[in-house]
N, CA, C and O atoms as a Tripos MOL2 file, in Angstrom:
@<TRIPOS>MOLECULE
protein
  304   303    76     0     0
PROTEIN
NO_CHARGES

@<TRIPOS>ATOM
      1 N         105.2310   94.6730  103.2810 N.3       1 UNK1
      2 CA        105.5730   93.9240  104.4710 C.3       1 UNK1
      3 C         107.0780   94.0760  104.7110 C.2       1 UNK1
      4 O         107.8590   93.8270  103.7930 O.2       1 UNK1
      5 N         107.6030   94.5580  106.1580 N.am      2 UNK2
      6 CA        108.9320   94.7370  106.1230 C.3       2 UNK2
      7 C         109.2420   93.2040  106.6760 C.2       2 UNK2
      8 O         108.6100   92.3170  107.2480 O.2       2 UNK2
      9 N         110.3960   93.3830  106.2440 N.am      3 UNK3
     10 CA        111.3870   92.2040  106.3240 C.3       3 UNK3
     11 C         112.7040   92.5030  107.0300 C.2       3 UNK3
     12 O         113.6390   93.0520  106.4470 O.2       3 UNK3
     13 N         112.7600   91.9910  108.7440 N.am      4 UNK4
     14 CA        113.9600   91.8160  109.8920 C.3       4 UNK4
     15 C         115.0880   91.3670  109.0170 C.2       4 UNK4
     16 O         114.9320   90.8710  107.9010 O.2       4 UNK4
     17 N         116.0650   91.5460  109.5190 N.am      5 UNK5
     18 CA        117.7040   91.3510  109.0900 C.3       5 UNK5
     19 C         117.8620   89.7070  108.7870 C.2       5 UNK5
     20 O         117.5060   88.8420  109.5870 O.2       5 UNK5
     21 N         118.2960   89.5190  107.8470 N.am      6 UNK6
     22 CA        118.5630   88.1680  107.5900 C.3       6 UNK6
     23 C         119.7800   87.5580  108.9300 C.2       6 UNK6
     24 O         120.7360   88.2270  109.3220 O.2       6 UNK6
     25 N         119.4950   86.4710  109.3260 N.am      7 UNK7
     26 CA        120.1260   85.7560  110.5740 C.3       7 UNK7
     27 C         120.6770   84.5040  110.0200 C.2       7 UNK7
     28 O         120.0450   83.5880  109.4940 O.2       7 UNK7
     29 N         122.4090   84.6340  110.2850 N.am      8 UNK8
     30 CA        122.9420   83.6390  110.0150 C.3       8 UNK8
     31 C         123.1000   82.6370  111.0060 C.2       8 UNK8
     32 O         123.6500   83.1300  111.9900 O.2       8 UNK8
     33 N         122.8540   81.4760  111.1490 N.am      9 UNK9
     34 CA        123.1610   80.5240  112.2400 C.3       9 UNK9
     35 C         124.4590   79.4280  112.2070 C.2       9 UNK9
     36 O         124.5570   78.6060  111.2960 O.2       9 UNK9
     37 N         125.2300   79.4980  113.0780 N.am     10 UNK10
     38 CA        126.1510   78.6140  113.2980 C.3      10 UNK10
     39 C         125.7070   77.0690  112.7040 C.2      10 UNK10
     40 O         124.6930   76.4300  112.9830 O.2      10 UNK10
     41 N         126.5380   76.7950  112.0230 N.am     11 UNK11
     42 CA        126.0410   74.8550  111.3370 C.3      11 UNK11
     43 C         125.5150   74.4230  112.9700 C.2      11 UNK11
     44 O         124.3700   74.4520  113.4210 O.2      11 UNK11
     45 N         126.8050   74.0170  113.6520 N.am     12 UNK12
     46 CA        126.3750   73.4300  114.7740 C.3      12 UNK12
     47 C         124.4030   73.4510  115.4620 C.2      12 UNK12
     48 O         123.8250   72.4940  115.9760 O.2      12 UNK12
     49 N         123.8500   74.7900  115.2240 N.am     13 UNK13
     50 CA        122.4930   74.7340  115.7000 C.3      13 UNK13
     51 C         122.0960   74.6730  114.2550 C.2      13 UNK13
     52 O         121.0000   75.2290  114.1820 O.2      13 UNK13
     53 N         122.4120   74.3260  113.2700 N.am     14 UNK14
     54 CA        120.9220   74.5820  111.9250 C.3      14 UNK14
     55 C         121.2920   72.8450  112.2830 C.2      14 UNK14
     56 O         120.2930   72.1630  112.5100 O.2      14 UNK14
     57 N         122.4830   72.2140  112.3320 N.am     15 UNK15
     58 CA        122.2010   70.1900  112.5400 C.3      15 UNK15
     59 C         121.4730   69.9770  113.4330 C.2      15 UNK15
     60 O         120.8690   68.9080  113.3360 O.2      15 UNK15
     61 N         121.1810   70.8210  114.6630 N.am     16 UNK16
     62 CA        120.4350   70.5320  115.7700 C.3      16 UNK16
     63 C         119.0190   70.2950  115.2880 C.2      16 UNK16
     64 O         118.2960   69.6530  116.0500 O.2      16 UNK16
     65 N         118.5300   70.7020  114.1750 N.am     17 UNK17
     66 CA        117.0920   70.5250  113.7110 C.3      17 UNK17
     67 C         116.8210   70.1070  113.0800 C.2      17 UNK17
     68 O         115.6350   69.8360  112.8920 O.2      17 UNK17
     69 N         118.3240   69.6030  111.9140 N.am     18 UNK18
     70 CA        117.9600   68.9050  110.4340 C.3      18 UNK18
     71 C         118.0260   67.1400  111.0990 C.2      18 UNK18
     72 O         118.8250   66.6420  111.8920 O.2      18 UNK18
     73 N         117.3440   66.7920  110.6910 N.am     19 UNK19
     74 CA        117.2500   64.8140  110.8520 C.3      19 UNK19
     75 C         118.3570   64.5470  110.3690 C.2      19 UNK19
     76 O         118.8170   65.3540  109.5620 O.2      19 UNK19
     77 N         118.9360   63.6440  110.6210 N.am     20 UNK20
     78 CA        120.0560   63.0180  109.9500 C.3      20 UNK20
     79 C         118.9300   61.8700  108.6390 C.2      20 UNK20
     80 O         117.8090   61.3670  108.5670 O.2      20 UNK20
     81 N         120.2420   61.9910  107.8210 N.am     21 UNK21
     82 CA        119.6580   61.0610  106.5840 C.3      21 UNK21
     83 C         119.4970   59.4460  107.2100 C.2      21 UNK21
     84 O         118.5110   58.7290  107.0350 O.2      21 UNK21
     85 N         120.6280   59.1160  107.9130 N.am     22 UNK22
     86 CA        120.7410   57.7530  108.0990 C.3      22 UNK22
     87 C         121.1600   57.7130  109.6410 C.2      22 UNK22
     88 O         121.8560   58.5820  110.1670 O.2      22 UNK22
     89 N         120.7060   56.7220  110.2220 N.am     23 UNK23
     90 CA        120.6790   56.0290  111.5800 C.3      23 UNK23
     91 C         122.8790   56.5840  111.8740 C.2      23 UNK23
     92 O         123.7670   56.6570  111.0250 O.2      23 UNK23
     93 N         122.9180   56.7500  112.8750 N.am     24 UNK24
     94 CA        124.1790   56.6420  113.5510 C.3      24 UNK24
     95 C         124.6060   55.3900  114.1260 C.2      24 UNK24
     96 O         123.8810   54.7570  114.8940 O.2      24 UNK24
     97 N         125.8430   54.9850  113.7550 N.am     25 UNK25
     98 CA        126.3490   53.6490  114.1170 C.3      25 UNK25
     99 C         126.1700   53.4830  115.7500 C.2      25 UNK25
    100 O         125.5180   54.3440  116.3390 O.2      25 UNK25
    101 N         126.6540   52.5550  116.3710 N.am     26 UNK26
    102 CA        126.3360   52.4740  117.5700 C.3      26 UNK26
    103 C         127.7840   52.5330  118.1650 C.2      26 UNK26
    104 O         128.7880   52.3200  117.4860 O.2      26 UNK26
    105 N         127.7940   52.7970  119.3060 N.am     27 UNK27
    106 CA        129.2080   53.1740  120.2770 C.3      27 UNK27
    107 C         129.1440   52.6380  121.4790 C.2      27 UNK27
    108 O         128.2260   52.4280  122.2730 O.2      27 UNK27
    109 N         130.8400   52.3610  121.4700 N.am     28 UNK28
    110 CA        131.2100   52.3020  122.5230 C.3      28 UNK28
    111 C         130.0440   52.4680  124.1520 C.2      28 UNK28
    112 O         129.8150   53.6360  124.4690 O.2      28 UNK28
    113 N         129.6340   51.7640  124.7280 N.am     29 UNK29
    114 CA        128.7090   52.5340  126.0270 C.3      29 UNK29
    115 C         127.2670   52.5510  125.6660 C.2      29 UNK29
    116 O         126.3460   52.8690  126.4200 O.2      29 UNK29
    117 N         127.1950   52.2530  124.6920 N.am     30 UNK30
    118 CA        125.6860   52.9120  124.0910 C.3      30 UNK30
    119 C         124.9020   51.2990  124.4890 C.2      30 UNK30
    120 O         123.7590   51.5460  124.8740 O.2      30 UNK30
    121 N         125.0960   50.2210  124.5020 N.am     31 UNK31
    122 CA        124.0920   49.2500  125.0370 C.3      31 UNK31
    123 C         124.9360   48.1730  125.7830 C.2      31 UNK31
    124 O         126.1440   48.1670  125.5490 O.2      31 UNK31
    125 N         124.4480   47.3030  126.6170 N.am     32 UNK32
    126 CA        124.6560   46.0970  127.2330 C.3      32 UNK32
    127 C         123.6600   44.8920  126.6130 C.2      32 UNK32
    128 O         122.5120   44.9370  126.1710 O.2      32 UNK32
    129 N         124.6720   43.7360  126.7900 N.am     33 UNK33
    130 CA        123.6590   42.1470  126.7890 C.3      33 UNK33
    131 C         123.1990   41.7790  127.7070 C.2      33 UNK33
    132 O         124.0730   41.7260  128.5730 O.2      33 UNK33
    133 N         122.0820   41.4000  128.1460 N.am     34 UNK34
    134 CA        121.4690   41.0780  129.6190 C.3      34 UNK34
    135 C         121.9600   39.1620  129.5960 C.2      34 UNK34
    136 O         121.8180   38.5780  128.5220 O.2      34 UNK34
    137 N         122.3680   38.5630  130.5190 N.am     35 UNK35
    138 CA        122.6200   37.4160  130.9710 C.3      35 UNK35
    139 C         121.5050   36.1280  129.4840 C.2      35 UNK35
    140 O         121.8060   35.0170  129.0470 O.2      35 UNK35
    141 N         120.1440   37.1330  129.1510 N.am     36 UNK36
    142 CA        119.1400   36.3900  128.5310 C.3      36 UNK36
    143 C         119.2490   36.2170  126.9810 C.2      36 UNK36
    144 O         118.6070   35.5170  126.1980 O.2      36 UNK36
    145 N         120.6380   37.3990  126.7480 N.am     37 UNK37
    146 CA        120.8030   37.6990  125.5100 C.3      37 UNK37
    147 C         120.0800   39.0540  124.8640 C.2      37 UNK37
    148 O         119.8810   39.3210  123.6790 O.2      37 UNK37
    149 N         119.7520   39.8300  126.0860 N.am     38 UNK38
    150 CA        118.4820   40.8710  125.0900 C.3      38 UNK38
    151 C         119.9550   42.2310  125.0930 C.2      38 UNK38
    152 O         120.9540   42.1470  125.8080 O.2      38 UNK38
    153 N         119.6890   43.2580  124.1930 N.am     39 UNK39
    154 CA        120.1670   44.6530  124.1240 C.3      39 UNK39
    155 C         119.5860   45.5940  124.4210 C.2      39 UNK39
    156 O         118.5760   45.9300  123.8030 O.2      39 UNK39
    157 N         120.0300   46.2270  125.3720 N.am     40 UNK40
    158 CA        119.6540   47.0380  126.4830 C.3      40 UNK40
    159 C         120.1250   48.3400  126.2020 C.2      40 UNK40
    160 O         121.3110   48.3220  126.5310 O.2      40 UNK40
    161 N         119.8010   49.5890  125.7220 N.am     41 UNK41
    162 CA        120.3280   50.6760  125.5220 C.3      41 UNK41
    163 C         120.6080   51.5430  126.4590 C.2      41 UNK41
    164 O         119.7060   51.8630  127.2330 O.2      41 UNK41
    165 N         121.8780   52.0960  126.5910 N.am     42 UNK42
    166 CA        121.8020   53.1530  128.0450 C.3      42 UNK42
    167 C         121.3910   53.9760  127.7250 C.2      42 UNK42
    168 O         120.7760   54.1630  126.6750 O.2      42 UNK42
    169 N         121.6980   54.8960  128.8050 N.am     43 UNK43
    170 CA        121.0580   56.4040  128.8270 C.3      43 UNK43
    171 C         121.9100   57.3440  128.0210 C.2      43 UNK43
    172 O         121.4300   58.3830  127.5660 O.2      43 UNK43
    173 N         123.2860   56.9680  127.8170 N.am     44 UNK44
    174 CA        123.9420   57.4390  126.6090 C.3      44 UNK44
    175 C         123.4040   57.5230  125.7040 C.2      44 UNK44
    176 O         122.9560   58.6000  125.3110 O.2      44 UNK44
    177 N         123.2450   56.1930  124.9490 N.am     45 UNK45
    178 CA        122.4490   55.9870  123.7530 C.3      45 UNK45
    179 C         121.3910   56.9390  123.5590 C.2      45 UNK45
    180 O         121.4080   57.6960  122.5880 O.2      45 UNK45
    181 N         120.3610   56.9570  124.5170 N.am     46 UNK46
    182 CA        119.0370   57.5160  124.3530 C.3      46 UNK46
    183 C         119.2530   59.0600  123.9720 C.2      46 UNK46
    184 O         118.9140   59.4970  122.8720 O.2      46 UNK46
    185 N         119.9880   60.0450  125.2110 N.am     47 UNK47
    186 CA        120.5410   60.8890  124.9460 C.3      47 UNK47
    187 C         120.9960   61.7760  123.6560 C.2      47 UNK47
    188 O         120.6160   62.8880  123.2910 O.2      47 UNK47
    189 N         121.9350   60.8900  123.1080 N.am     48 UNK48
    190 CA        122.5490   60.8390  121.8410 C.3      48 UNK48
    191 C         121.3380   60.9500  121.1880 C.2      48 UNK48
    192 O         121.1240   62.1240  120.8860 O.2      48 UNK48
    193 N         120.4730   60.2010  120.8550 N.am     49 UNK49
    194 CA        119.5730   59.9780  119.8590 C.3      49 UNK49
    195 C         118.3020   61.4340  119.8300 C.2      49 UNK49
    196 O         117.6880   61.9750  118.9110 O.2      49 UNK49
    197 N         118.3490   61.6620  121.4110 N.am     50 UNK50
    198 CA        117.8270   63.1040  121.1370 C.3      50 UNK50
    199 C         116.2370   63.4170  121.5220 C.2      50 UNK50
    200 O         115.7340   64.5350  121.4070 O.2      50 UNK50
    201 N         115.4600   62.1060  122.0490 N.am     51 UNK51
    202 CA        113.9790   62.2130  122.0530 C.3      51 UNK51
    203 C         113.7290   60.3700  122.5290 C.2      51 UNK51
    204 O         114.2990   59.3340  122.1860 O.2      51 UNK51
    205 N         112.3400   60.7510  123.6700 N.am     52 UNK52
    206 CA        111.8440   59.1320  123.5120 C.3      52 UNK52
    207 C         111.2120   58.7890  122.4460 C.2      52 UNK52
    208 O         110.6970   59.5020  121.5840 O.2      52 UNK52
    209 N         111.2860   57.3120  122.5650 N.am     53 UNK53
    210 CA        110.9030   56.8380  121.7900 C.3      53 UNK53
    211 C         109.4470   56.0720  122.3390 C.2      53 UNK53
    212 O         109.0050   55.1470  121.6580 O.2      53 UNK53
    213 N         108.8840   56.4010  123.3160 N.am     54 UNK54
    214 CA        107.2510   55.7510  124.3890 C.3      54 UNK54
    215 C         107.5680   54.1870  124.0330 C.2      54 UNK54
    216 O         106.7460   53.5030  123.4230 O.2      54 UNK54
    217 N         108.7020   53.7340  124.4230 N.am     55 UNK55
    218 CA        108.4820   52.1960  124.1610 C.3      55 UNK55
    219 C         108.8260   51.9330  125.8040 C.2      55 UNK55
    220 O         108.9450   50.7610  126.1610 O.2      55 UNK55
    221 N         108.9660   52.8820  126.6840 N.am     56 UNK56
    222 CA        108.8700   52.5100  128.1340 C.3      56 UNK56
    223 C         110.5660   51.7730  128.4510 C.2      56 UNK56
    224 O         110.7680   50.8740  129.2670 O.2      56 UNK56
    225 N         111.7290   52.4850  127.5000 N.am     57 UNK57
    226 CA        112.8380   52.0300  127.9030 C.3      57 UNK57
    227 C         113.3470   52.0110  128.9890 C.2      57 UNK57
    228 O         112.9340   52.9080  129.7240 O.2      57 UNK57
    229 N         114.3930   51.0830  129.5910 N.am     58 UNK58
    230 CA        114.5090   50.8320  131.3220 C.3      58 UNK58
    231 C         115.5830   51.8490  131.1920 C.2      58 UNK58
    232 O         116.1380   51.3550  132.1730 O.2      58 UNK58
    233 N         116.4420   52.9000  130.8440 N.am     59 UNK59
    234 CA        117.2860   53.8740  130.8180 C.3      59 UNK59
    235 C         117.0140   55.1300  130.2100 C.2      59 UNK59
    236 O         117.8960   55.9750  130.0580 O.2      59 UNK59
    237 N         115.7030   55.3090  129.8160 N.am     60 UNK60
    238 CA        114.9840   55.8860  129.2160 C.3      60 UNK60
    239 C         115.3150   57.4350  129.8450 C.2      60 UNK60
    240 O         114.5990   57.5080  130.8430 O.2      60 UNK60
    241 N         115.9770   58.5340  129.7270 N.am     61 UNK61
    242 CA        116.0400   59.5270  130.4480 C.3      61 UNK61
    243 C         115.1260   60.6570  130.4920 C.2      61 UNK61
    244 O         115.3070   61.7000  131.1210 O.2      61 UNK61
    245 N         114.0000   60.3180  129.6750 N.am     62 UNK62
    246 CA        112.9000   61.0890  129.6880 C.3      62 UNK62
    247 C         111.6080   60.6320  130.5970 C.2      62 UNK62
    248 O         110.9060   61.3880  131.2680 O.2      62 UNK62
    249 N         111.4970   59.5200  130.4850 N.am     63 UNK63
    250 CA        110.5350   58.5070  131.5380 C.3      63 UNK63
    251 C         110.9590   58.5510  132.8590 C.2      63 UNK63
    252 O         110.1220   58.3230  133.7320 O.2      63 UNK63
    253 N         111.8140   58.7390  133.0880 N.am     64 UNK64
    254 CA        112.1010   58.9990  134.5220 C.3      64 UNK64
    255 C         111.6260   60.0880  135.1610 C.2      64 UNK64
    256 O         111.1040   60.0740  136.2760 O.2      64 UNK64
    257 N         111.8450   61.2970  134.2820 N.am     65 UNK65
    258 CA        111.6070   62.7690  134.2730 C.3      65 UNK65
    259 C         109.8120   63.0600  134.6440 C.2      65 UNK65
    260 O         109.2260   63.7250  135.4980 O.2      65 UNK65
    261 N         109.2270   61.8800  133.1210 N.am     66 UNK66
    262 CA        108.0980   62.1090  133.4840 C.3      66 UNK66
    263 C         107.2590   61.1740  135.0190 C.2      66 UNK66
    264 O         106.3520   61.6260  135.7180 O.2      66 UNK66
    265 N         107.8470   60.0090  135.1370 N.am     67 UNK67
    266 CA        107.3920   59.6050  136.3230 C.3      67 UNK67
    267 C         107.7320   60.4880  137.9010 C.2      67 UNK67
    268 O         107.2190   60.3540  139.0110 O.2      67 UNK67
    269 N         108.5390   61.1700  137.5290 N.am     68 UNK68
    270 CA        108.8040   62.2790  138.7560 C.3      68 UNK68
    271 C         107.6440   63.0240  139.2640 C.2      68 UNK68
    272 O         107.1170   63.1950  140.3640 O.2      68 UNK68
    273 N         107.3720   63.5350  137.6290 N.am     69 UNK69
    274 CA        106.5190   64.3130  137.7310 C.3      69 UNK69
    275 C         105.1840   64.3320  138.2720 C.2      69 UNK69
    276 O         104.4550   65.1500  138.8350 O.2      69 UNK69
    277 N         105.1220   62.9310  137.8330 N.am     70 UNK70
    278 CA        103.5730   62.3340  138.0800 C.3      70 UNK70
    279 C         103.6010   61.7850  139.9380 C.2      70 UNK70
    280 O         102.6470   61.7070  140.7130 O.2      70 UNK70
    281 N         104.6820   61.5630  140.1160 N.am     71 UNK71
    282 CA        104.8080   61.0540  141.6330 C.3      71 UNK71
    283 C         104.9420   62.6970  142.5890 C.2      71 UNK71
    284 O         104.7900   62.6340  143.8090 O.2      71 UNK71
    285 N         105.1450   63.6880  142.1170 N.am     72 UNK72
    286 CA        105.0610   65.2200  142.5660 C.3      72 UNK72
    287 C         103.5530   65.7250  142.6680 C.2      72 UNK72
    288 O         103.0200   66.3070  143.6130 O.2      72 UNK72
    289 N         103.0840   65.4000  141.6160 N.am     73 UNK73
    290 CA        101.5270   65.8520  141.6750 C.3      73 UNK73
    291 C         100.4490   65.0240  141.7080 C.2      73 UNK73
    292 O          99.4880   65.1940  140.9580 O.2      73 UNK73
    293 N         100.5400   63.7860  142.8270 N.am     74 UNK74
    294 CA         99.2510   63.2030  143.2970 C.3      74 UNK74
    295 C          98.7360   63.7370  143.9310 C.2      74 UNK74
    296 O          98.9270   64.9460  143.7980 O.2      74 UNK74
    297 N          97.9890   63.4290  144.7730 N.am     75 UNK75
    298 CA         96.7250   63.9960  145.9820 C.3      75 UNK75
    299 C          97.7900   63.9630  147.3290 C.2      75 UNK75
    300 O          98.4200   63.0070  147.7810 O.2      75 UNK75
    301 N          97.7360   65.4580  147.8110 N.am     76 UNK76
    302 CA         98.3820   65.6810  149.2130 C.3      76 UNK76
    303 C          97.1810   65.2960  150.4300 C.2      76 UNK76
    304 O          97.4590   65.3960  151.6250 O.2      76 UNK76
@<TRIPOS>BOND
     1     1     2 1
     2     2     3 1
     3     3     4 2
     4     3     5 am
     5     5     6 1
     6     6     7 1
     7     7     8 2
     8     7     9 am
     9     9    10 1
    10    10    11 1
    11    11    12 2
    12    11    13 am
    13    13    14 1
    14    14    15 1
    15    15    16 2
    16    15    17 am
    17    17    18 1
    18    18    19 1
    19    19    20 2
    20    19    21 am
    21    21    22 1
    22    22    23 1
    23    23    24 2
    24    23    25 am
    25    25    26 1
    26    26    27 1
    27    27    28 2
    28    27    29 am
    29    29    30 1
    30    30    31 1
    31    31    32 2
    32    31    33 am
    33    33    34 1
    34    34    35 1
    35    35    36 2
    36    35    37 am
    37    37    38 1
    38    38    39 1
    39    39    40 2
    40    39    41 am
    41    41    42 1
    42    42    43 1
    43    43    44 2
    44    43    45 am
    45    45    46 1
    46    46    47 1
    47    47    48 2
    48    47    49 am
    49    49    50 1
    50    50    51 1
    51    51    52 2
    52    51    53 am
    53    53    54 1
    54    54    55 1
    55    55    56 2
    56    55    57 am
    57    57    58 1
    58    58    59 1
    59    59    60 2
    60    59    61 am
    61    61    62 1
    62    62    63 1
    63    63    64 2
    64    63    65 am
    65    65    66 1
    66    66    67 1
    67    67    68 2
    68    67    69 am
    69    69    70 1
    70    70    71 1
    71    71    72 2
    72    71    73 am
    73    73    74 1
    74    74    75 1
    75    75    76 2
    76    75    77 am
    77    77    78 1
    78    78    79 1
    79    79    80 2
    80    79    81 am
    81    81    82 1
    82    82    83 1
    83    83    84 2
    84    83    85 am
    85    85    86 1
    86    86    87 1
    87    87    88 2
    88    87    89 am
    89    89    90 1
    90    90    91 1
    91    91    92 2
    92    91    93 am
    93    93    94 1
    94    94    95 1
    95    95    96 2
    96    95    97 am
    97    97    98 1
    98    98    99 1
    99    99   100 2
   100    99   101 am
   101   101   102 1
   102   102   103 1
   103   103   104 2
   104   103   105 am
   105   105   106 1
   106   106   107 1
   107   107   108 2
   108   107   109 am
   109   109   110 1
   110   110   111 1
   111   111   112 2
   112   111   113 am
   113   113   114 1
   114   114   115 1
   115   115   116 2
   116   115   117 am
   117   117   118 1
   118   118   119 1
   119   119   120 2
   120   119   121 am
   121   121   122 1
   122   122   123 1
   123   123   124 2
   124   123   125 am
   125   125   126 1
   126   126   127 1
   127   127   128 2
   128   127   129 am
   129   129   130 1
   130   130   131 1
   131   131   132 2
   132   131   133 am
   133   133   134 1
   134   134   135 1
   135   135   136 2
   136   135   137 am
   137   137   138 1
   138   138   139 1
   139   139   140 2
   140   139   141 am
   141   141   142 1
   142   142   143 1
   143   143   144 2
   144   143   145 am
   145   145   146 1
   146   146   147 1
   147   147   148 2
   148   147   149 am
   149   149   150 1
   150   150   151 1
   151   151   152 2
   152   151   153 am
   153   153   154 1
   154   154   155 1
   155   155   156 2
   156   155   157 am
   157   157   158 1
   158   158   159 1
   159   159   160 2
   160   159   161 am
   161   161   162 1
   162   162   163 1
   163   163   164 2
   164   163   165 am
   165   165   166 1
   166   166   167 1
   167   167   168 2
   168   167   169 am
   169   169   170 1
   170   170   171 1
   171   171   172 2
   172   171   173 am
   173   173   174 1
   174   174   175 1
   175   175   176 2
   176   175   177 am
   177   177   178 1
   178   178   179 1
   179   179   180 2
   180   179   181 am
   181   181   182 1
   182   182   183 1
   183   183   184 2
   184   183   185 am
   185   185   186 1
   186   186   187 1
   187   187   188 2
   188   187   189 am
   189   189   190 1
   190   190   191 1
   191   191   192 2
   192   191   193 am
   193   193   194 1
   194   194   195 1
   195   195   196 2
   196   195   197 am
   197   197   198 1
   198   198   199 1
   199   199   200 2
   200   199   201 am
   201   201   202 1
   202   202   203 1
   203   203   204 2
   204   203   205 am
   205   205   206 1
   206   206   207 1
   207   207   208 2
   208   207   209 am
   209   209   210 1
   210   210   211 1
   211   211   212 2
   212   211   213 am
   213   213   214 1
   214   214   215 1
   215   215   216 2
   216   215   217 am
   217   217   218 1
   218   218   219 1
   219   219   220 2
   220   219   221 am
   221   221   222 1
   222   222   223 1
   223   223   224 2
   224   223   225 am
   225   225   226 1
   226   226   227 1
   227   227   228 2
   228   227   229 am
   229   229   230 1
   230   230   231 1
   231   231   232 2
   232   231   233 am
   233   233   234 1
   234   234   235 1
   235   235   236 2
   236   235   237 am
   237   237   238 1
   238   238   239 1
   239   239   240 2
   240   239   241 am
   241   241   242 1
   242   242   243 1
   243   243   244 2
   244   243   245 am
   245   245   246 1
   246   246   247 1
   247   247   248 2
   248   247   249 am
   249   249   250 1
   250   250   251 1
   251   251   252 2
   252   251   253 am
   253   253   254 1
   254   254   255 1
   255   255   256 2
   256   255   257 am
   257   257   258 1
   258   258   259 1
   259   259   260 2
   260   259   261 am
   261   261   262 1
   262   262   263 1
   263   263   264 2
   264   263   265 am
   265   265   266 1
   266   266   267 1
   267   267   268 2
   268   267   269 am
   269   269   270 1
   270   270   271 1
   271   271   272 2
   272   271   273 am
   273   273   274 1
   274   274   275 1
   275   275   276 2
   276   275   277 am
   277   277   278 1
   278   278   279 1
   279   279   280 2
   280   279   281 am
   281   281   282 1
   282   282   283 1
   283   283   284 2
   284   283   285 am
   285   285   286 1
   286   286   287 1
   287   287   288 2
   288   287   289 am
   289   289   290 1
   290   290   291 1
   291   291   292 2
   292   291   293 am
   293   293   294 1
   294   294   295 1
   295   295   296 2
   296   295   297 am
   297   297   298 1
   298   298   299 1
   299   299   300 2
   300   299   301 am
   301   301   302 1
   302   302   303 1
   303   303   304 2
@<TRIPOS>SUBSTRUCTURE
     1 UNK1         2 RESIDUE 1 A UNK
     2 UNK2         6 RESIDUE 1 A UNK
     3 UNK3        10 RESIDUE 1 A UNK
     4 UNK4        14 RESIDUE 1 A UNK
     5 UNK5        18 RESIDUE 1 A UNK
     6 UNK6        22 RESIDUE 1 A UNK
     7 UNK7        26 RESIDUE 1 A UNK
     8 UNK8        30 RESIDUE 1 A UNK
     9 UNK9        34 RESIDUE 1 A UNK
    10 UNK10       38 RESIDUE 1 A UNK
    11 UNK11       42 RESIDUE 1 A UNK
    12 UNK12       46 RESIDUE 1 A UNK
    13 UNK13       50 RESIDUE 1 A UNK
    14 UNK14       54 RESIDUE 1 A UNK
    15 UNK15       58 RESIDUE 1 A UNK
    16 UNK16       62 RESIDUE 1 A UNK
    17 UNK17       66 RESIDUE 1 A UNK
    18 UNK18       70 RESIDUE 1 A UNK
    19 UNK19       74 RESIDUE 1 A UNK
    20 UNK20       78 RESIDUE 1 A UNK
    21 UNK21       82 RESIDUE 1 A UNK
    22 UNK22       86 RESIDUE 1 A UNK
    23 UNK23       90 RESIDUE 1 A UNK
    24 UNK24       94 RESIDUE 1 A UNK
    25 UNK25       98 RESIDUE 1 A UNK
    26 UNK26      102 RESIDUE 1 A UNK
    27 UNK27      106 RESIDUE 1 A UNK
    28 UNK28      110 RESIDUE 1 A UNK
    29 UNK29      114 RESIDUE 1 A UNK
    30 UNK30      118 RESIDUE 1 A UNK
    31 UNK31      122 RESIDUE 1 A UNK
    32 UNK32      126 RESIDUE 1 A UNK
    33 UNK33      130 RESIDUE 1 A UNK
    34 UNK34      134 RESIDUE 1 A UNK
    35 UNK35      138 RESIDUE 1 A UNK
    36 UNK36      142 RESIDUE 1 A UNK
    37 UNK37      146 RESIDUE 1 A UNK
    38 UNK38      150 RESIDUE 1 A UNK
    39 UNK39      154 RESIDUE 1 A UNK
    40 UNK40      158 RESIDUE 1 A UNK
    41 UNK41      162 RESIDUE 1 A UNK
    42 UNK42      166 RESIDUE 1 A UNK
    43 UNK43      170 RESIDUE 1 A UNK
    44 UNK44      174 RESIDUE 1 A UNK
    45 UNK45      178 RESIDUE 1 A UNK
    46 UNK46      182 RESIDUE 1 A UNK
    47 UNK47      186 RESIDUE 1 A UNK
    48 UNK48      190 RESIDUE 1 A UNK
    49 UNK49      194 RESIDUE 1 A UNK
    50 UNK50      198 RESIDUE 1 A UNK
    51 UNK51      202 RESIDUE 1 A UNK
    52 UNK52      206 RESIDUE 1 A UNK
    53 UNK53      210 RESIDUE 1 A UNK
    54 UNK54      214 RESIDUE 1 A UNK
    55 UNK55      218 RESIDUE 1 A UNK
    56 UNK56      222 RESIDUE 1 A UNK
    57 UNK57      226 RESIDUE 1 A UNK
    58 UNK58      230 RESIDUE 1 A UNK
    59 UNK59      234 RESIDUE 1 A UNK
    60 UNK60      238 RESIDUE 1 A UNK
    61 UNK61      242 RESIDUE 1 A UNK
    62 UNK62      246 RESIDUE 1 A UNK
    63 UNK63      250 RESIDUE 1 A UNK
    64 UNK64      254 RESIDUE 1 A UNK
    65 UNK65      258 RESIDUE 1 A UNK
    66 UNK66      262 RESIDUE 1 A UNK
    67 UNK67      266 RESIDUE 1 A UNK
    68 UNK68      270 RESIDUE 1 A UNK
    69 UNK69      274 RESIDUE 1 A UNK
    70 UNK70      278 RESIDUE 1 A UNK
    71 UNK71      282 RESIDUE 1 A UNK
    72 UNK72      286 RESIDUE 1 A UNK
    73 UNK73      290 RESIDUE 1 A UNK
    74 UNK74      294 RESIDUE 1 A UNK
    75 UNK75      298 RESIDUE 1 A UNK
    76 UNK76      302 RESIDUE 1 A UNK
């Protein structure tokens, strides 16, 4: 069996795939308190983090994407 050239990858893309061990602190921008007391994550946050999470977040930047979608392909 031949074997292609070994391929070195920049760190920057091999972190793009490895999980982090532990949660990332939270930042600057990354949530608000609503008047009720709740924490509200922006779209920063979500971003950052890299993937939804289907909990139907109100900044959710993937849920938006998919409700587009679904409002594009009803019945003409």
């Amino acid at each position: 069996m031949a074997v292609g050239p070994l391929r070195i990858l920049p760190l920057h893309l091999i972190l793009r795939f490895v999980p982090s061990a532990a949660p990332q602190p939270l930042q600057p921008g990354d949530f608000y308190l609503t008047p009720e007391g709740y924490m509200v994550f922006t779209e920063q946050y979500h971003r950052r983090r890299g993937s939804c999470c289907g909990n139907g977040c109100r900044h959710c930047p993937w849920q938006a994407a998919r409700d587009k979608k679904k409002a594009n392909s009803g019945p003409k």
